[in-house]
ZAKOL-511245 format. One record per residue: residue number from 1; y, x, z of N, C-alpha, C in turn; residue in three letters. Coordinates in nm, 4 decimals. Example, Ala and Ser with C-alpha at 12.3 -4.5 7.8 and 13.67 -1.06 7.14 Angstrom:
<atom><num>1</num><n_yy>-0.5690</n_yy><n_xx>1.3190</n_xx><n_zz>0.7800</n_zz><ca_yy>-0.4500</ca_yy><ca_xx>1.2300</ca_xx><ca_zz>0.7800</ca_zz><c_yy>-0.3300</c_yy><c_xx>1.3200</c_xx><c_zz>0.7800</c_zz><residuo>ALA</residuo></atom>
<atom><num>2</num><n_yy>-0.2250</n_yy><n_xx>1.2850</n_xx><n_zz>0.7080</n_zz><ca_yy>-0.1060</ca_yy><ca_xx>1.3670</ca_xx><ca_zz>0.7140</ca_zz><c_yy>0.0030</c_yy><c_xx>1.2900</c_xx><c_zz>0.7870</c_zz><residuo>SER</residuo></atom>
***
This chain:
<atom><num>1</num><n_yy>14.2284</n_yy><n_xx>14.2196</n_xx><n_zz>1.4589</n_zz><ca_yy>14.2874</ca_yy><ca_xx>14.2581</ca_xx><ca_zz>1.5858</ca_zz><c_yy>14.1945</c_yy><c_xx>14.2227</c_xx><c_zz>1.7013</c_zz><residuo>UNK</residuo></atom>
<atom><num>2</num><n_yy>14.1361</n_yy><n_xx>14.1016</n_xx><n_zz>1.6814</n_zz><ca_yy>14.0237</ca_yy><ca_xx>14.0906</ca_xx><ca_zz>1.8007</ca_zz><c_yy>13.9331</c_yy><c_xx>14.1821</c_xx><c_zz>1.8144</c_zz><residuo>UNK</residuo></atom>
<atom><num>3</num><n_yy>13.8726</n_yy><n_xx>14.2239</n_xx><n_zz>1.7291</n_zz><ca_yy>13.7593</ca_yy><ca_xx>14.3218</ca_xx><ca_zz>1.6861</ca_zz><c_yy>13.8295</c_yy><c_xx>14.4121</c_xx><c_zz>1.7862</c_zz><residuo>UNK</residuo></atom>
<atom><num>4</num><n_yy>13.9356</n_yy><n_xx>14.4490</n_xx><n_zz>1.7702</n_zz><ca_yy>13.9850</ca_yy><ca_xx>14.6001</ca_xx><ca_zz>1.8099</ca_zz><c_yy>13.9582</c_yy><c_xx>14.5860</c_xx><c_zz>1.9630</c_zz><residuo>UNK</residuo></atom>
<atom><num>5</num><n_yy>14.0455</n_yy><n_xx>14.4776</n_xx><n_zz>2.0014</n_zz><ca_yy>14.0494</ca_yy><ca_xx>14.4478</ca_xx><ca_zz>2.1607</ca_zz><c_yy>13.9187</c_yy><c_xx>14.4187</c_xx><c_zz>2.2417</c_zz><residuo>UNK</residuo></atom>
<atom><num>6</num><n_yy>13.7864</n_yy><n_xx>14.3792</n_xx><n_zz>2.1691</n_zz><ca_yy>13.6769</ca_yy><ca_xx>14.3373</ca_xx><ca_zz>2.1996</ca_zz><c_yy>13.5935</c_yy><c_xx>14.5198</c_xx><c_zz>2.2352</c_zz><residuo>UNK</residuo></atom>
<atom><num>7</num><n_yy>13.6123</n_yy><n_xx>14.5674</n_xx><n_zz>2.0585</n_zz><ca_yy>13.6267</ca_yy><ca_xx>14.7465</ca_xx><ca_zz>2.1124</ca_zz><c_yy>13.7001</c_yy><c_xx>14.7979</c_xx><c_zz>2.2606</c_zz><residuo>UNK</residuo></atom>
<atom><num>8</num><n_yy>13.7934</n_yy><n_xx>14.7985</n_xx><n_zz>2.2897</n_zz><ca_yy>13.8398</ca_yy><ca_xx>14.8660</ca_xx><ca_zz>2.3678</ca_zz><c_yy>13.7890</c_yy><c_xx>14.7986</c_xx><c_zz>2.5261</c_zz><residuo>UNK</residuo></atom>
<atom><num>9</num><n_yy>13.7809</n_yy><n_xx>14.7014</n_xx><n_zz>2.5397</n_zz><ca_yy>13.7143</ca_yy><ca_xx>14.6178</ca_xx><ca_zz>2.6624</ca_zz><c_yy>13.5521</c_yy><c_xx>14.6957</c_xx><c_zz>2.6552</c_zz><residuo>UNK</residuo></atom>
<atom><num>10</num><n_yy>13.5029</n_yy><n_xx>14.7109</n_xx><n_zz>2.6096</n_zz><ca_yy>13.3515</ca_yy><ca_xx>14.7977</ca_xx><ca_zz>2.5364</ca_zz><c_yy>13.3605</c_yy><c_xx>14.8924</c_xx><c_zz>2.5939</c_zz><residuo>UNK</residuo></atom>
<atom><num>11</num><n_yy>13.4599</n_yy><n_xx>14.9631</n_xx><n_zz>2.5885</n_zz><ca_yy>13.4436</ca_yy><ca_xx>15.0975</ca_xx><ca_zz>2.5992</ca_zz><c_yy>13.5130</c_yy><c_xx>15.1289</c_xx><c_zz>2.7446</c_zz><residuo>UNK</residuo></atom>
<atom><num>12</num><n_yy>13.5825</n_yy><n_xx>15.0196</n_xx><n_zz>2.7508</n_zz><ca_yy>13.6457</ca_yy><ca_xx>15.0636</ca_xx><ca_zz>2.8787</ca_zz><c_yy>13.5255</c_yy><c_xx>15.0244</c_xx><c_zz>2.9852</c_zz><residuo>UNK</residuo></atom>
<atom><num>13</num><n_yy>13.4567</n_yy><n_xx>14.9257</n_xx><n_zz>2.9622</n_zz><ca_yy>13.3511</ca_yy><ca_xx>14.8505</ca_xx><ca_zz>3.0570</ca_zz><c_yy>13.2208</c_yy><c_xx>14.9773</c_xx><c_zz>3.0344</c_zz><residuo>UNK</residuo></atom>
<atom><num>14</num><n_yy>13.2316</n_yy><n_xx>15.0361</n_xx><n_zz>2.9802</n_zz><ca_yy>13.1036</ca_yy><ca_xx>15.1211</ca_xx><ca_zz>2.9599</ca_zz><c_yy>13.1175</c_yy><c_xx>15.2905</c_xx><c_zz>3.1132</c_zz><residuo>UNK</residuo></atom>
<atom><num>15</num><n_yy>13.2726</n_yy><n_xx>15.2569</n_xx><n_zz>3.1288</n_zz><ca_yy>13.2983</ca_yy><ca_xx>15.3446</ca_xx><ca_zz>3.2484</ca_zz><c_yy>13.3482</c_yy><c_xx>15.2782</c_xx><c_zz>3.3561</c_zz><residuo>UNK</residuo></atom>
<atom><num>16</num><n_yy>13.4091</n_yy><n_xx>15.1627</n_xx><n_zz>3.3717</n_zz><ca_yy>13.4755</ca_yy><ca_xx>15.1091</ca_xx><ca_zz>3.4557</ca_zz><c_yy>13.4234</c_yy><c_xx>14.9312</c_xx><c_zz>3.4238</c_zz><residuo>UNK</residuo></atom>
<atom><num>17</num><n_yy>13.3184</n_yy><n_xx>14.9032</n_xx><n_zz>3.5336</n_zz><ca_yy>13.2740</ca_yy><ca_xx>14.7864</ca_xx><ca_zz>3.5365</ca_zz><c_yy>13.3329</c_yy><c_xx>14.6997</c_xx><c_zz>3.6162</c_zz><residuo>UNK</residuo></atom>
<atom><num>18</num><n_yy>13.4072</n_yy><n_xx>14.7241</n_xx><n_zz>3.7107</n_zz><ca_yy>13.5039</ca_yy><ca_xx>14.6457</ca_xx><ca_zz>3.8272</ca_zz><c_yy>13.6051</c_yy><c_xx>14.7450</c_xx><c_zz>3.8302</c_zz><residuo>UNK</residuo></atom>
<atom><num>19</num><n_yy>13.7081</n_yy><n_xx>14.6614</n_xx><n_zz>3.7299</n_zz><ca_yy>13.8467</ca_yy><ca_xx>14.7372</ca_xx><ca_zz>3.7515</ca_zz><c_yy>13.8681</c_yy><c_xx>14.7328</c_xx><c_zz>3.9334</c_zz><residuo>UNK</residuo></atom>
<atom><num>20</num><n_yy>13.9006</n_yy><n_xx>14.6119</n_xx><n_zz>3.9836</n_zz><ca_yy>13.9270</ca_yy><ca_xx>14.6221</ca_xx><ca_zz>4.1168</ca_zz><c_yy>13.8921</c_yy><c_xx>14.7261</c_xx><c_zz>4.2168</c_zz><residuo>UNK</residuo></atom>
<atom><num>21</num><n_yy>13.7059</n_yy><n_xx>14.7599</n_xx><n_zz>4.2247</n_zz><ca_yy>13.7037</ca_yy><ca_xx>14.8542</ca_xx><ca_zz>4.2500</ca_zz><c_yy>13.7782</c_yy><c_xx>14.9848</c_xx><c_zz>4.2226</c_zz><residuo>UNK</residuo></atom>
<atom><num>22</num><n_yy>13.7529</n_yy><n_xx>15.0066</n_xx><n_zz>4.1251</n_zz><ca_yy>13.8375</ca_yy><ca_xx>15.1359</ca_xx><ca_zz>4.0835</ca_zz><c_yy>13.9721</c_yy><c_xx>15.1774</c_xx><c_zz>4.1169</c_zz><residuo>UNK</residuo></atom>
<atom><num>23</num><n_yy>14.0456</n_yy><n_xx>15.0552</n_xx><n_zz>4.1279</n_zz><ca_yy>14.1807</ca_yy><ca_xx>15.0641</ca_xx><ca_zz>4.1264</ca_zz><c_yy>14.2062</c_yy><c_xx>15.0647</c_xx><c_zz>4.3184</c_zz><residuo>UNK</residuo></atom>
<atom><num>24</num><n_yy>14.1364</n_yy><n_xx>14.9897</n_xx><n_zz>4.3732</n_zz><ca_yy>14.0911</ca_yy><ca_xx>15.0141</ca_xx><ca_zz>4.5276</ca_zz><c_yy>14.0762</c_yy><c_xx>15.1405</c_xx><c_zz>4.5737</c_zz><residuo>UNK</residuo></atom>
<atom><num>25</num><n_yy>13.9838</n_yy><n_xx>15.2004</n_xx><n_zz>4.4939</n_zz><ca_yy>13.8979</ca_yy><ca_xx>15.3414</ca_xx><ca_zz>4.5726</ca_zz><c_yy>14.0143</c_yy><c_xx>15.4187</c_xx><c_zz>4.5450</c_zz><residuo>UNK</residuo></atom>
<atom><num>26</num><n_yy>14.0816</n_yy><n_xx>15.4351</n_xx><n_zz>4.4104</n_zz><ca_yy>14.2039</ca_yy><ca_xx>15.5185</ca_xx><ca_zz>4.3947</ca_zz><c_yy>14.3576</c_yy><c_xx>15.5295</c_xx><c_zz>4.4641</c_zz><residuo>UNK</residuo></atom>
<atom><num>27</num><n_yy>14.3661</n_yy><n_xx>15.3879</n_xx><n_zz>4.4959</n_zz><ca_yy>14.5201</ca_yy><ca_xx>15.3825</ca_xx><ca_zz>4.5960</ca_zz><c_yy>14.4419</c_yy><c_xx>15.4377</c_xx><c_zz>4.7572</c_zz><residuo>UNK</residuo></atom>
<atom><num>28</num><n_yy>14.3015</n_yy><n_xx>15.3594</n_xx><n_zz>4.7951</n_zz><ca_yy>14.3128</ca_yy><ca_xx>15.4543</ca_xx><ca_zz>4.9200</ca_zz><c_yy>14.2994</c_yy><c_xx>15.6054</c_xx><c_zz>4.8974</c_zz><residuo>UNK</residuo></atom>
<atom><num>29</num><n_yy>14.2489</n_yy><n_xx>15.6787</n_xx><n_zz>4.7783</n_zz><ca_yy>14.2449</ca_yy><ca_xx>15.7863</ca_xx><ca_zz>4.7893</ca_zz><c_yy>14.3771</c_yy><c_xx>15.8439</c_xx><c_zz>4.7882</c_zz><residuo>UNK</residuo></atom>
<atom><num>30</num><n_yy>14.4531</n_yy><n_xx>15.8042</n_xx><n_zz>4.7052</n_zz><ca_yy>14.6326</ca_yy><ca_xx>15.8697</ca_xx><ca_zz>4.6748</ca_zz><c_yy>14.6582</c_yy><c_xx>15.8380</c_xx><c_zz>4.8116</c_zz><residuo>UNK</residuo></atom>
<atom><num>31</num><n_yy>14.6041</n_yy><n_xx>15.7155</n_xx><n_zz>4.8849</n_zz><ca_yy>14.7524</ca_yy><ca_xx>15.7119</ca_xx><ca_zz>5.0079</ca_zz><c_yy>14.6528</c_yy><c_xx>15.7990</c_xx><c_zz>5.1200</c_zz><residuo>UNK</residuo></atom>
<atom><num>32</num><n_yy>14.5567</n_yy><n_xx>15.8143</n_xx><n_zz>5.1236</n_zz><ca_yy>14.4884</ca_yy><ca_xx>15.8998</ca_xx><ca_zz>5.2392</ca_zz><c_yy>14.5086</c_yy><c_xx>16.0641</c_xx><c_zz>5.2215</c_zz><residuo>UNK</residuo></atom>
<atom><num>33</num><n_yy>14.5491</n_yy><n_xx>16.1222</n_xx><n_zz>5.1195</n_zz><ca_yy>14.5957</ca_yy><ca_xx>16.2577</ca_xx><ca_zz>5.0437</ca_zz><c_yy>14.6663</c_yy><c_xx>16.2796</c_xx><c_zz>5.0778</c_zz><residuo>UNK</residuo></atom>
<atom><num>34</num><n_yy>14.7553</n_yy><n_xx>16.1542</n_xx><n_zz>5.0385</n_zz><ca_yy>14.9084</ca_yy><ca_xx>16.2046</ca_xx><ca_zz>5.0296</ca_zz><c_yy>14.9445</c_yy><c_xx>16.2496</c_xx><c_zz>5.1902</c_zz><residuo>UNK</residuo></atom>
<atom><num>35</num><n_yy>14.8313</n_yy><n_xx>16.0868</n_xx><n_zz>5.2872</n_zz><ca_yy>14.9472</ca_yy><ca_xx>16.1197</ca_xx><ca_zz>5.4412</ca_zz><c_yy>14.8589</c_yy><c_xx>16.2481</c_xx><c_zz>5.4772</c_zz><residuo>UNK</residuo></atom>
<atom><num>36</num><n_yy>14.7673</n_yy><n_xx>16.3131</n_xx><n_zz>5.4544</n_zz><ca_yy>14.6725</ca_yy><ca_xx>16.4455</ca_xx><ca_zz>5.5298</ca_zz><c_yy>14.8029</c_yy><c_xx>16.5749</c_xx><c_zz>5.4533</c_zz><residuo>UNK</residuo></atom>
<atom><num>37</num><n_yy>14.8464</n_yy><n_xx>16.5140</n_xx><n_zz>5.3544</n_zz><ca_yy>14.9271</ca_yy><ca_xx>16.6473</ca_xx><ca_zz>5.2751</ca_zz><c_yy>15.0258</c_yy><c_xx>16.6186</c_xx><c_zz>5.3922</c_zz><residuo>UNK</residuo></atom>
<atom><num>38</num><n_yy>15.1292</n_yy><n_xx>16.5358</n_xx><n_zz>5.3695</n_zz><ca_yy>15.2302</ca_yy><ca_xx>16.5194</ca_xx><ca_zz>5.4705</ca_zz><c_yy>15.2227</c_yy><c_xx>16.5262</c_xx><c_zz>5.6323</c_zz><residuo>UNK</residuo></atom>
<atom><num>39</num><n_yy>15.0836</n_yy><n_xx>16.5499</n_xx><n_zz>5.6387</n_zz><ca_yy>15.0924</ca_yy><ca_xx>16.5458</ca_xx><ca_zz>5.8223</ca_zz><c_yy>15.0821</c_yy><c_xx>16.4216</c_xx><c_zz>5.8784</c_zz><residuo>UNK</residuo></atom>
<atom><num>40</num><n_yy>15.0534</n_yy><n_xx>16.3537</n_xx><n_zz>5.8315</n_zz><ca_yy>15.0626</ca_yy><ca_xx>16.1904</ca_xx><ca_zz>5.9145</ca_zz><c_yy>14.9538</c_yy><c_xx>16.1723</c_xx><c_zz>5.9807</c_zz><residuo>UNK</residuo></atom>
<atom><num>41</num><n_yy>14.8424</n_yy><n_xx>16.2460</n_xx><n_zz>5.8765</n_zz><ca_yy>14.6930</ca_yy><ca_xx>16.1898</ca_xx><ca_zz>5.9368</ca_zz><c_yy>14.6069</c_yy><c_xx>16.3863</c_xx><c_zz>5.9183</c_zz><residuo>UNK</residuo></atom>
<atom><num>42</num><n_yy>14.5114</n_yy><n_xx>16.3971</n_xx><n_zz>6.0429</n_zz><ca_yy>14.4708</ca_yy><ca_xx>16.5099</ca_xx><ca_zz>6.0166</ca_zz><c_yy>14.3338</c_yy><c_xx>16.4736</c_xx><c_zz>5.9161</c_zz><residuo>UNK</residuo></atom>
<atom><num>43</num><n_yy>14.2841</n_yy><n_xx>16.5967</n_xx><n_zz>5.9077</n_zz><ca_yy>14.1873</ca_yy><ca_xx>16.6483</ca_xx><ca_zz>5.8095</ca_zz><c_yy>14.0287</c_yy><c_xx>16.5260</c_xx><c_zz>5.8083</c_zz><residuo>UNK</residuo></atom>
<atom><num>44</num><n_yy>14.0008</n_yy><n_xx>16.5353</n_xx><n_zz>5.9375</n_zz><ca_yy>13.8957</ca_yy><ca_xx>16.4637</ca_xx><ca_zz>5.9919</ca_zz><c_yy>13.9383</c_yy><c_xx>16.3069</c_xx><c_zz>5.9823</c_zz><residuo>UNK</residuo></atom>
<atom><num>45</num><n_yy>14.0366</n_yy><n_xx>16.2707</n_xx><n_zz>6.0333</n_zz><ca_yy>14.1121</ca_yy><ca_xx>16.1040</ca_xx><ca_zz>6.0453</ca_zz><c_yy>14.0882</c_yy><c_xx>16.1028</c_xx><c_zz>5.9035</c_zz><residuo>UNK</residuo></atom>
<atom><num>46</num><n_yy>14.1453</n_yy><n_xx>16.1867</n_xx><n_zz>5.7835</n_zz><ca_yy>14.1235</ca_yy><ca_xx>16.1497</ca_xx><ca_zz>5.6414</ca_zz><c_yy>14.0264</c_yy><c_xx>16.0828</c_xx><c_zz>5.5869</c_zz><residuo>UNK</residuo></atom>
<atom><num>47</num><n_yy>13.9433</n_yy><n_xx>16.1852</n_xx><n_zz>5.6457</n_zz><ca_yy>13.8152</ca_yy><ca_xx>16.1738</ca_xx><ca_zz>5.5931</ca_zz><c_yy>13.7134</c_yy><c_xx>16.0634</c_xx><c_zz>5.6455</c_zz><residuo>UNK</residuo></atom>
<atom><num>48</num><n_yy>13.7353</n_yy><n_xx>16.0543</n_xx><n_zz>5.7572</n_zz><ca_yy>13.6509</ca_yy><ca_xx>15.9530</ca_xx><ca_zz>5.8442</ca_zz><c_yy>13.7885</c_yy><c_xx>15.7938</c_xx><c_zz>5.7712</c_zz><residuo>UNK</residuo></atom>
<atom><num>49</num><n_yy>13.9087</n_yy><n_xx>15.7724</n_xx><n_zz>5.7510</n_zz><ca_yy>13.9291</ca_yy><ca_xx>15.6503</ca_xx><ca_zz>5.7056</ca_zz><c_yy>13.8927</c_yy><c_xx>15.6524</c_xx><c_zz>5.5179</c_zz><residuo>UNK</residuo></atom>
<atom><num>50</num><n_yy>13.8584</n_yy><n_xx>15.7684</n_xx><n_zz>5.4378</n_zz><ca_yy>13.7994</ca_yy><ca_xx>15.7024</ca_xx><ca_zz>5.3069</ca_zz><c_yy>13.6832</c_yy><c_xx>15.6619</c_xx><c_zz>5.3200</c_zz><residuo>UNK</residuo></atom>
<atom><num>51</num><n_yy>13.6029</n_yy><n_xx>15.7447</n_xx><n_zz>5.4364</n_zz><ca_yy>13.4512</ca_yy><ca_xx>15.7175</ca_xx><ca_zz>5.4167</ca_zz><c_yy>13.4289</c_yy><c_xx>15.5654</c_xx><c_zz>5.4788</c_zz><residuo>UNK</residuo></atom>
<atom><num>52</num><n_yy>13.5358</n_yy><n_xx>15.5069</n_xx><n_zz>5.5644</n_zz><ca_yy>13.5304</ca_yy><ca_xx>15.3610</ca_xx><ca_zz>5.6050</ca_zz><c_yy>13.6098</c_yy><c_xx>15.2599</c_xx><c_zz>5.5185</c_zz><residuo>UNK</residuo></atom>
<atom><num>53</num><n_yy>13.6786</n_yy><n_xx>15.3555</n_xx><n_zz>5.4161</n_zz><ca_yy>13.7689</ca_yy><ca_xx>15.2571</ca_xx><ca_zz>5.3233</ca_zz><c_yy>13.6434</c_yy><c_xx>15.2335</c_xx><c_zz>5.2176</c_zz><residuo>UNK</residuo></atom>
<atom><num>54</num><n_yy>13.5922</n_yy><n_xx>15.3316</n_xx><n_zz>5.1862</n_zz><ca_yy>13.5298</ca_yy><ca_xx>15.3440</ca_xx><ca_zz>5.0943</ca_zz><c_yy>13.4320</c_yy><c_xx>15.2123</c_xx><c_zz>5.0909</c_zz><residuo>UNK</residuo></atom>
<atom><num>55</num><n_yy>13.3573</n_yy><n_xx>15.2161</n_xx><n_zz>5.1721</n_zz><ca_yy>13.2379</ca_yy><ca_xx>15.1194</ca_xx><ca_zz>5.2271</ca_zz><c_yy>13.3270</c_yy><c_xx>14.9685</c_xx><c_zz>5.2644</c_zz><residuo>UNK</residuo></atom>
<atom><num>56</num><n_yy>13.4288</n_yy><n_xx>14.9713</n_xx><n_zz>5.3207</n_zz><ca_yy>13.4496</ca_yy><ca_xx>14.8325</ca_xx><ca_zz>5.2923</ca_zz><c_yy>13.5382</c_yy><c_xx>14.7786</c_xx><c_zz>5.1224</c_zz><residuo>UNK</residuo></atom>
<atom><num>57</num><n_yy>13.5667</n_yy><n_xx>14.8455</n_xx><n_zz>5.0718</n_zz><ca_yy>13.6013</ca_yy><ca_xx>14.8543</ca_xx><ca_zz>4.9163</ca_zz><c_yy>13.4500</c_yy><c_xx>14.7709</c_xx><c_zz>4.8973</c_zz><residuo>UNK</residuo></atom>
<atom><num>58</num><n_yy>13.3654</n_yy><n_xx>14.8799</n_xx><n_zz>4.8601</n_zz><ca_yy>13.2496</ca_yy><ca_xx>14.8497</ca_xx><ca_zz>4.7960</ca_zz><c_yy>13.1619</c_yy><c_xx>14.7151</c_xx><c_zz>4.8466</c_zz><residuo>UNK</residuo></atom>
<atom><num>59</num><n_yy>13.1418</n_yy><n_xx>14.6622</n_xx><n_zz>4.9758</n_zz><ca_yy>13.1256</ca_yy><ca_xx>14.5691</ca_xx><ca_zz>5.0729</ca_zz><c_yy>13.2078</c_yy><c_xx>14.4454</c_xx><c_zz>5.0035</c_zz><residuo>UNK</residuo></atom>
<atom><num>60</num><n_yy>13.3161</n_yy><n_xx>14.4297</n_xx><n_zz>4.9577</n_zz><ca_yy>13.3677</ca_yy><ca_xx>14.3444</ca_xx><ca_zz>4.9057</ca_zz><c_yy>13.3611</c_yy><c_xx>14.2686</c_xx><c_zz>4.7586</c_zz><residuo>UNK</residuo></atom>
<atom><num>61</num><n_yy>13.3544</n_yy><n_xx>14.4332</n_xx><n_zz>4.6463</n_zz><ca_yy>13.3334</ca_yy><ca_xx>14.4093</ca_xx><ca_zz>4.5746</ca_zz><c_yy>13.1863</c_yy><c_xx>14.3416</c_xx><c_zz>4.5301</c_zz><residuo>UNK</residuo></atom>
<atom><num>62</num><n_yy>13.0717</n_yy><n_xx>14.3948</n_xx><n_zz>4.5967</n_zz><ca_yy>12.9595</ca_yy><ca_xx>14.3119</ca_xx><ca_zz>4.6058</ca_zz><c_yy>12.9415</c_yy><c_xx>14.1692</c_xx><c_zz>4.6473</c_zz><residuo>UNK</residuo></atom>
<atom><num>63</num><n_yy>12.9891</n_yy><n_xx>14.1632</n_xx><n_zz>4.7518</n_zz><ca_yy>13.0573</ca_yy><ca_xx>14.0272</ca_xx><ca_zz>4.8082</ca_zz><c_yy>13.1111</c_yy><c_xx>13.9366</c_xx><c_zz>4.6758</c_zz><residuo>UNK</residuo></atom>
<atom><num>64</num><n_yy>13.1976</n_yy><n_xx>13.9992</n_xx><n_zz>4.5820</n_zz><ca_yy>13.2808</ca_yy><ca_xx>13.8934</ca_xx><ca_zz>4.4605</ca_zz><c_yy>13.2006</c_yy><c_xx>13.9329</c_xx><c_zz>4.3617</c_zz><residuo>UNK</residuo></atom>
<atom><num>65</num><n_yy>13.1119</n_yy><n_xx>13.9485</n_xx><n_zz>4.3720</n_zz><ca_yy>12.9905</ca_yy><ca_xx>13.9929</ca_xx><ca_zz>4.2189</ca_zz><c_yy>12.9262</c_yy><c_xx>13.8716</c_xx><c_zz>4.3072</c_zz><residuo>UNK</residuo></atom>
<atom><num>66</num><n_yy>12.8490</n_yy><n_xx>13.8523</n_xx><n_zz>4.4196</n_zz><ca_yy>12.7887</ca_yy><ca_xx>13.7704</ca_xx><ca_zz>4.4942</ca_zz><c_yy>12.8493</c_yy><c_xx>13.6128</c_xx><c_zz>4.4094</c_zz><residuo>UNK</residuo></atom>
<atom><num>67</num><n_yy>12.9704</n_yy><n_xx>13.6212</n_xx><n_zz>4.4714</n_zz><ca_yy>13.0065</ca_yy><ca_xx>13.5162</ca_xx><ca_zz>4.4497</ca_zz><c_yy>13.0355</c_yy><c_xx>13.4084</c_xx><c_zz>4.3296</c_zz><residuo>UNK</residuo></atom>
<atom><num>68</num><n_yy>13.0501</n_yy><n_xx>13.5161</n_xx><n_zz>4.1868</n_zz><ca_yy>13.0785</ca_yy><ca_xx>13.4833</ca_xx><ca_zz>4.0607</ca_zz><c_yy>12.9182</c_yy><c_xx>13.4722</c_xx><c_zz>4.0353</c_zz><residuo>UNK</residuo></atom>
<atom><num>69</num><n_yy>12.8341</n_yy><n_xx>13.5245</n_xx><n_zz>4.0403</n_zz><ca_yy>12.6594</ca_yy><ca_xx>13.4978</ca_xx><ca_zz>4.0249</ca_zz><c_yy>12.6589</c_yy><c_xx>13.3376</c_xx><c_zz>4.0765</c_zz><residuo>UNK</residuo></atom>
<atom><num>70</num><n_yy>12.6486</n_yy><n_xx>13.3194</n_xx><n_zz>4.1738</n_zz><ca_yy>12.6279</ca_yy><ca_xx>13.1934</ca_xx><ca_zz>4.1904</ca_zz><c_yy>12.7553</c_yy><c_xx>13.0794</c_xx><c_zz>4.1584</c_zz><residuo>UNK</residuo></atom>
<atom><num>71</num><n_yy>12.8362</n_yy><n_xx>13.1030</n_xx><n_zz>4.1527</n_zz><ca_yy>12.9332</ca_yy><ca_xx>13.0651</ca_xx><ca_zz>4.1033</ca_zz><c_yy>12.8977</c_yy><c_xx>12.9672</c_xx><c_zz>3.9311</c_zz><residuo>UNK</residuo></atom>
<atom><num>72</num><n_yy>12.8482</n_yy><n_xx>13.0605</n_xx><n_zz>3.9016</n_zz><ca_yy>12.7897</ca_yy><ca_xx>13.0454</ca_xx><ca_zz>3.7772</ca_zz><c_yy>12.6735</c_yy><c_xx>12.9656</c_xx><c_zz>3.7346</c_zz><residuo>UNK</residuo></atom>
<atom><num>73</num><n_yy>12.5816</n_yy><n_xx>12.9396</n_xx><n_zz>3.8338</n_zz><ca_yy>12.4803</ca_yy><ca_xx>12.8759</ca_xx><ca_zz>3.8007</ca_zz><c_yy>12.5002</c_yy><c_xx>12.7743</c_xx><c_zz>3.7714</c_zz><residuo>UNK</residuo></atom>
***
């Protein structure tokens, strides 16, 4: 059974190296969609808050890679 679970962490890490990220970039994308679908936010506001979500997502996650590196020494 370990074998299996050691597999699937493998394979999942071979596409998705920072769950956090991933799971980040995807809720702002669903909630920035959803409000441009619904009218909350226009076309441009959309786009201009993923392209600033985006970059502080990623800004962070480097930041906690930063930190577990030395963390570690």
């Amino acid at each position: 059974m370990n074998i299996l679970k050691i597999a699937i962490n493998e394979l999942v890490g071979m596409f998705i190296d920072d769950g956090a990220l991933a799971l980040l970039t995807l809720a702002l994308i669903i909630a920035v969609g959803f409000s441009v679908k619904w009218g909350l936010l226009g076309g441009s506001i959309g786009a201009g808050i993923l392209i600033v979500g985006c970059l502080l997502i990623l800004a962070e996650s480097v930041a906690r890679a930063a930190r577990r590196k030395f963390m570690h020494r």
